[in-house]
C-alpha positions in Angstrom: 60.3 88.6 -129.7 62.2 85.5 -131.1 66.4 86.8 -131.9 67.6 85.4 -135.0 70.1 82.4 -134.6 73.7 83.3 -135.3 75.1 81.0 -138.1 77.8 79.7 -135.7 75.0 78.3 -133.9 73.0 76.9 -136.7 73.0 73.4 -137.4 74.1 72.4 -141.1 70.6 71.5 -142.4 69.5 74.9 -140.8 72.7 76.5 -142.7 71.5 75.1 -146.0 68.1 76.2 -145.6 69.3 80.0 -145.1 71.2 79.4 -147.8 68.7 78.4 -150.2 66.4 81.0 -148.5 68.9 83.9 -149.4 69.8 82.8 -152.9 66.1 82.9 -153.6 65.6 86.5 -152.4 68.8 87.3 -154.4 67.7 85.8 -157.4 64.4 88.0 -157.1 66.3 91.3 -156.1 68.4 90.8 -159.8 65.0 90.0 -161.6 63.9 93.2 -159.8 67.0 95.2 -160.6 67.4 95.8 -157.1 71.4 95.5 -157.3 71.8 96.9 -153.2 69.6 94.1 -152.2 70.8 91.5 -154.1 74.6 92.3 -153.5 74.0 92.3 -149.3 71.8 89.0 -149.8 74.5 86.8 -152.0 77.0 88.1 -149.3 74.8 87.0 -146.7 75.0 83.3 -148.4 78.4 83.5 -148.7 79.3 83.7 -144.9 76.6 80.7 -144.2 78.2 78.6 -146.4 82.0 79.7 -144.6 79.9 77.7 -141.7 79.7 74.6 -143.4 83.3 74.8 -144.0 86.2 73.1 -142.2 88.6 75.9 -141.2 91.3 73.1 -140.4 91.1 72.0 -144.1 92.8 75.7 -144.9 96.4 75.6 -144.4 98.0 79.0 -143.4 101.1 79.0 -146.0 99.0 78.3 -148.8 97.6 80.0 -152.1 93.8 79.7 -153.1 91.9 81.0 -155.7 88.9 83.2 -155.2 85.3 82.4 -155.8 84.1 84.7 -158.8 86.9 86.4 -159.3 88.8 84.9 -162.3 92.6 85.1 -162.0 92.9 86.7 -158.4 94.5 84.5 -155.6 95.1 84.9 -151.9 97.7 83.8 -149.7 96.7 82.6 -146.2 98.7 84.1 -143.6 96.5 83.0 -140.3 93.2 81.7 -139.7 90.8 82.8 -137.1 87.3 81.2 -137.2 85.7 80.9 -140.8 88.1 84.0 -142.1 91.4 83.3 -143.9 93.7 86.4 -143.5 96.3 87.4 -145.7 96.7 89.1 -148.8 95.6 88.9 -152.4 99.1 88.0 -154.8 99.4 90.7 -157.4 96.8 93.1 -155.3 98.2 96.3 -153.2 99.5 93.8 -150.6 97.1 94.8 -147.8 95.9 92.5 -145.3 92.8 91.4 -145.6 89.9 88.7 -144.8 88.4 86.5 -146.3 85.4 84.1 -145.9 86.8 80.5 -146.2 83.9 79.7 -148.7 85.2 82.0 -151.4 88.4 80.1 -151.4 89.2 76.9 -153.6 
């Protein structure tokens, strides 16, 4: 039995075809009303795209705005590998983590 490759060991044409891959099954889970499936798949895509991401073009200091969610930004504290941690401004000042690609 073949294991799956870990993203981190993917190369970035291999990254975009999972990515394409999983946004294809995601669009068919929402045509199928299969909201679990389709929720776990776009989250799936969003941590292959943090690959294809430069962490060292995220600057620990600094306030991004968050992919999808209108309004809501997030102060980097630290990075460590394709998570930015830190805490979302206006939010209830816990820390969390974010993948890289949901910031812009």
């Amino acid at each position: 039995m073949e294991r799956e490759k870990k993203y981190s060991e993917m190369t970035e044409a291999e990254l975009k075809q999972e990515i394409a891959q999983l946004k294809e099954k995601a669009r068919k889970a929402e045509q199928l009303g299969i909201v679990n499936e389709f929720a776990v798949l776009e989250r799936k895509a969003v941590m292959a795209q943090a690959y294809l991401l430069d962490p060292a073009d995220f600057t620990p200091g600094e306030i991004y705005a968050v992919e999808g969610a209108p309004g809501t930004y997030f102060k980097v504290d630290y990075l460590k590998g394709v998570f930015a941690w830190g805490y979302r401004l206006n939010g209830s000042g816990k820390e969390e983590a974010l993948p890289i690609s949901l910031l812009k």
